[in-house]
C-alpha positions, 0 to 999 in steps of 0.5 A: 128403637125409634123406626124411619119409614116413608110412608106411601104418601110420603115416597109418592110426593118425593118421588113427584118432586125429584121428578119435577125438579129435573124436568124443570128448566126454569131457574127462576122456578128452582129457586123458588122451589128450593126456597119452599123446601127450605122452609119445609124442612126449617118447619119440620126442625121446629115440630120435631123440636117441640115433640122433643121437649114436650116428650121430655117435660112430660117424661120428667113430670112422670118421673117426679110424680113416681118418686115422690 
């Protein structure tokens, strides 16, 4: 079964951008933020996307090679 766990790294810069977001004042600034991190997470769709398929193209080269 796949595991979700955050790394130290990961839960540290969360941490640091919850913290920034609500200490900021500047609309202006969330916006851009907001902006950034919608771009993250479109990046982070196409990299899961791609480890998907190149998991299943090679799940399936594996398979035809052991029926044949």
């Amino acid at each position: 079964m796949l595991k979700f766990e955050a790394s130290p790294e990961e839960e540290f810069w969360k941490v640091k951008m919850e913290r920034y977001i609500d200490e900021c004042s500047s609309v202006d600034e969330l916006k851009q933020i907001a902006k950034l991190l919608v771009n993250l997470s479109a990046t982070r769709q196409v990299a899961i996307k791609a480890l998907v398929k190149d998991n299943l193209d090679q799940w399936e080269s594996e398979m035809g090679i052991r029926t044949k």
